[in-house]
N, C-alpha and C positions, 0 to 999 in steps of 0.2 A: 590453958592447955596447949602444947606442943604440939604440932601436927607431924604426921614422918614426913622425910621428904619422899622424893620419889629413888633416890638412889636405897634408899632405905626398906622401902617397897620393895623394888626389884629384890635385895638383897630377902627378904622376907618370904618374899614368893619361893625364890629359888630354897631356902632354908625347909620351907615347907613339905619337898618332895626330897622324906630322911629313906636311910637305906633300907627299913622297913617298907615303905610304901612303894620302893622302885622291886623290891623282894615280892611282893606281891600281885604288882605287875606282871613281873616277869615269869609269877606262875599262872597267871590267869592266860597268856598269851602262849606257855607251853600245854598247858593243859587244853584250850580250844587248840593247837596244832597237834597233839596226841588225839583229838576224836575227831580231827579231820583226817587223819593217817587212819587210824584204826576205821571210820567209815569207809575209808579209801580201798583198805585189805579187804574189808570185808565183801562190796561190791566187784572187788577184783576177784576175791575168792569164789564170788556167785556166779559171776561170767565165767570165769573159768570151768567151774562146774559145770556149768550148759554146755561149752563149747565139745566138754570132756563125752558128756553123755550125749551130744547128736553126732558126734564123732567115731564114738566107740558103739553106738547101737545101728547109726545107717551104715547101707553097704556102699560099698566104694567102687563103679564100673572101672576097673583100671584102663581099660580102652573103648571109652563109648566114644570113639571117632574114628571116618573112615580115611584112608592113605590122602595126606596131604596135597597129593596132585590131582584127586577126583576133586575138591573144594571148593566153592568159589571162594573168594576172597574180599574182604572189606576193603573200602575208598579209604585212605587218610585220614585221620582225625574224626573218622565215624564211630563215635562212641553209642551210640543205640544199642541194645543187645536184645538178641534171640534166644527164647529157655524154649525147647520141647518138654514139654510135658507127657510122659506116657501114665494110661491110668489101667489098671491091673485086676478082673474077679478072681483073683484066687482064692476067695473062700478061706482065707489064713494057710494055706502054705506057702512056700519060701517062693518068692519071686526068683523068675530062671535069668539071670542078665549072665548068661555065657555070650563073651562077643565073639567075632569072626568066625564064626558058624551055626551052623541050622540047631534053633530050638523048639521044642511043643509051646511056645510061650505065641501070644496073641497079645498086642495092645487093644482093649474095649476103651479105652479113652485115648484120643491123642488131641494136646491143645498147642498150639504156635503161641508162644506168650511173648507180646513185644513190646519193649520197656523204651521209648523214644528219647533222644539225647538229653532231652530238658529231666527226663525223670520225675514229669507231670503229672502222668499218665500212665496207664497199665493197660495194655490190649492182650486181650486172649481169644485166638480163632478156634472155633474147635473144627476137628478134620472127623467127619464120617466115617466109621472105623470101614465100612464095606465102599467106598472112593474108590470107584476102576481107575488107576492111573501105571504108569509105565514104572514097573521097578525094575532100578538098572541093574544088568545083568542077568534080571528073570523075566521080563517081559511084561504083561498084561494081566494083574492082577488085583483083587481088595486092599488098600493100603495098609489095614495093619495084617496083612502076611509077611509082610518086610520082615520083623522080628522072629518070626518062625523060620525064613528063610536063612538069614544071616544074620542074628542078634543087634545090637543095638545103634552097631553102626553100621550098618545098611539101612535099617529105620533113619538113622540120621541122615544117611545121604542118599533116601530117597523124597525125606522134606526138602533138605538143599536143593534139591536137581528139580523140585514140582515149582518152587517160588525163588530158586536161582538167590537165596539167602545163608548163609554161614551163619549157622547154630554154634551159639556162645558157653554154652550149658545144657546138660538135661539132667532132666528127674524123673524116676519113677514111682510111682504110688501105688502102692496096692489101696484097693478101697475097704480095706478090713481097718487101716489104716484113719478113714476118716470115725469109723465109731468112738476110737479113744481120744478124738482131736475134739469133737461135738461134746462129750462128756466133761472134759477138761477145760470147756469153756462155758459149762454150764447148760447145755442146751442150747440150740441155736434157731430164729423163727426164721422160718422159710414162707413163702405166699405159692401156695400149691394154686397152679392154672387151670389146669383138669383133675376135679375128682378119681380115685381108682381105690380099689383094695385089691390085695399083693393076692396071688391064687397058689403060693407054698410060700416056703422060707417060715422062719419064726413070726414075721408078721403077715400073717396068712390070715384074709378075712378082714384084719385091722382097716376101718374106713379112713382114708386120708381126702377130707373134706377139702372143697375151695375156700381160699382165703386164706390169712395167714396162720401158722399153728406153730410151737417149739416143739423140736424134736429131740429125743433124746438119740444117744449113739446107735441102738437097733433100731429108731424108726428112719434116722436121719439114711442109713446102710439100706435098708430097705427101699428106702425113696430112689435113689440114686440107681441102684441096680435096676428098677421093673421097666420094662418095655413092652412086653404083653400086654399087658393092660390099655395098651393104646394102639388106637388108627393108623398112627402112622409109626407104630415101634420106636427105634431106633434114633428117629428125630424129636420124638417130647422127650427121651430118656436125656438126651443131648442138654435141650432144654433145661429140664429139670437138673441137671447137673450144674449146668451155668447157675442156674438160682443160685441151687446151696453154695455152690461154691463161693459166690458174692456173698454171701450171705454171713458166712465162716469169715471171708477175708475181712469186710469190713467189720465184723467182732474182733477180731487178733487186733487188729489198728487202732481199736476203737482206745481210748486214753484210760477209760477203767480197768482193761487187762493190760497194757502195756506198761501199765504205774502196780500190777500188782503179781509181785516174784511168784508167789506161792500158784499162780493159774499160768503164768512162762513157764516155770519150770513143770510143771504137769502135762504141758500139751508137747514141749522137747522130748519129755519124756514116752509121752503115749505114742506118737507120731514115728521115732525114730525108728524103732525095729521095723516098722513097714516102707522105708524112703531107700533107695537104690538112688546115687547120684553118681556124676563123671567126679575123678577124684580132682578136679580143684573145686567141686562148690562143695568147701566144708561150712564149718562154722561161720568163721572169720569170714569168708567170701561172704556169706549170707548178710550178715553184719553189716561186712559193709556195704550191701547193695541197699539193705531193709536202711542203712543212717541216709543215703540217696535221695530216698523216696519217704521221706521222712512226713513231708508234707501231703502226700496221697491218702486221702479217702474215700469211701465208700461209693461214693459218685465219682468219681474221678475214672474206676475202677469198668473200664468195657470191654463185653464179653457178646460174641455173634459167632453163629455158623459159617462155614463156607459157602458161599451159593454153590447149588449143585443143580443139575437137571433133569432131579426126580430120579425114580427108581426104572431100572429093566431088567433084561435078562443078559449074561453073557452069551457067549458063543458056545460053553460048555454047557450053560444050563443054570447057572448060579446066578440068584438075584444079588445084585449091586445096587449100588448108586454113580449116575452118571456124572462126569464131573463137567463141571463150568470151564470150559479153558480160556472163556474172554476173563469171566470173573479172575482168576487164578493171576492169567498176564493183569491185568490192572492190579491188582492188591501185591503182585511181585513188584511191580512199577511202584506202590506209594511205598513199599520197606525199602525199599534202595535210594528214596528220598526220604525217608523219614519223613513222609506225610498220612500215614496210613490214617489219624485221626479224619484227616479232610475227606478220603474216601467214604469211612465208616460214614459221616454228614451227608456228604453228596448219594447216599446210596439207603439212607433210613437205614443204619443197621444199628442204629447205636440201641437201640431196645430189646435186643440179643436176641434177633429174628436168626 
């Protein structure tokens, strides 16, 4: 028997791959790049979607900023960024964000959320809605009358001027707002610290036991809103607010809703009618802060009071809360270093005291 050579081989091999076989190739290679394209539309088309409906359902503060010469201003290369947060009981009606003059509007929540260059980290201070501190131009008042005075940028730059920091963003929330966000992710478990049951509202009577429980959107509304119910009002409500609200955040992060469209696009949905934002944090901005912070979770995630120094009376007669001004100067000291973490450490607050 004859063996081939090798030029024979070669020649054999090459022979092998007829117009037929390179034919069929070449559709197995268009065909996976037609359902790479078409996957491509499709997730394009879903983002899109999103961006379309928290676009077209939140409102847009066209001037939540005050005159660029009242501002402080950021150091060079200081990428950190500052979101005020305002939170809102309107009970479902329309949030008032009229700027540059006096509204019936009251912030019940206001939180300093500060996102440090590395984008590590998440800090949320929350400010005492009754905080006696200097609002500029009006004197001596509860911190959230700002917005009833002067809508939303006097709120803002009455934060700037208390911690001498340049707010990057804000948001406002109404808290009718968290019921459809609680729903849309299923229920969300909260670790209730004090017992209470609510004495009106639709959960009126409802026991909210110690320990943890899942709440649905009227109990989670409930929770957040009661202060009566407690010793010291205004400071468990606080509290209790930080819970959930960690609670909600590290659910949205969490990899089971973020891998699953049908609970993103539900909670876009439920959320957006109730968010009032400054008009550059649309969609896209959001995007791309949320792709930033990509690696943040639920620990990662610290949330504290303001030290304050307890409750008194004003000079007209209105109880307040007193405010801290060493605390305030130091914690304005660690945002202008962007060490606010090492404060929170050196000062036990990382347990959202």
């Amino acid at each position: 028997m004859t063996l081939p050579t090798p030029a024979q081989n070669r020649s054999a091999g090459r022979r092998s791959h007829s117009p037929k076989s390179r034919k069929t190739a070449r559709n197995v290679l268009l065909g996976f790049a037609a359902a790479v394209l078409v996957v491509g539309l499709i997730a394009g088309a879903y983002v899109f979607t999103l961006v379309q409906t928290f676009n077209s359902g939140s409102t847009k503060i066209e001037n939540a900023f005050p005159e660029e010469s009242t501002r402080p201003q950021k150091a060079d290369g200081n990428t950190a960024m500052n979101i005020l947060v305002m939170g809102s009981d309107t009970r479902g009606s329309d949030v008032d964000v009229e700027t540059n003059a006096a509204t019936n509007q009251r912030a019940d929540t206001l939180m300093l959320v500060h996102l440090p260059a590395d984008r590590k980290k998440a800090y949320a201070i929350s400010l005492m809605r009754d905080l006696w501190i200097d609002i500029p131009g009006k004197g001596e008042s509860k911190i959230n009358a700002a917005l009833a005075y002067g809508g939303v940028p006097l709120m803002v730059q009455t934060v700037e001027t208390l911690f001498d920091q340049r707010i990057d963003h804000v948001a406002m929330i109404d808290f009718e707002g968290f019921k459809g966000l609680t729903d849309a992710l299923g229920g969300v478990e909260v670790d209730v610290k004090i017992p209470f049951a609510p004495s009106s509202g639709p959960m009126a009577g409802q026991a909210y036991k110690a320990g943890k429980q899942t709440f649905d959107g009227d109990e989670a509304l409930a929770f957040v809103r009661e202060r009566l119910a407690f010793s010291d009002g205004d400071y468990q409500r606080v509290r209790n607010q930080q819970g959930y609200l960690k609670s909600v955040m590290g659910k949205i992060i969490a990899r089971e809703t973020l891998t699953n469209p049908v609970t993103i696009s539900n909670m876009v949905t439920a959320v957006s009618p109730f968010v009032s934002v400054d008009k550059n944090l649309d969609a896209a901005a959001i995007g791309s802060l949320s792709l930033s912070m990509k690696d943040v979770r639920a620990q990662d995630i610290v949330m504290f009071t303001l030290p304050t120094l307890g409750t008194g009376t004003s000079a007209d007669g209105q109880s307040i809360v007193l405010a801290d001004t060493t605390a305030i100067a130091d914690i304005a000291t660690a945002l202008s270093k962007d060490q606010l973490g090492t404060y929170i450490v050196a000062h036990t607050l990382d347990k959202g005291q």
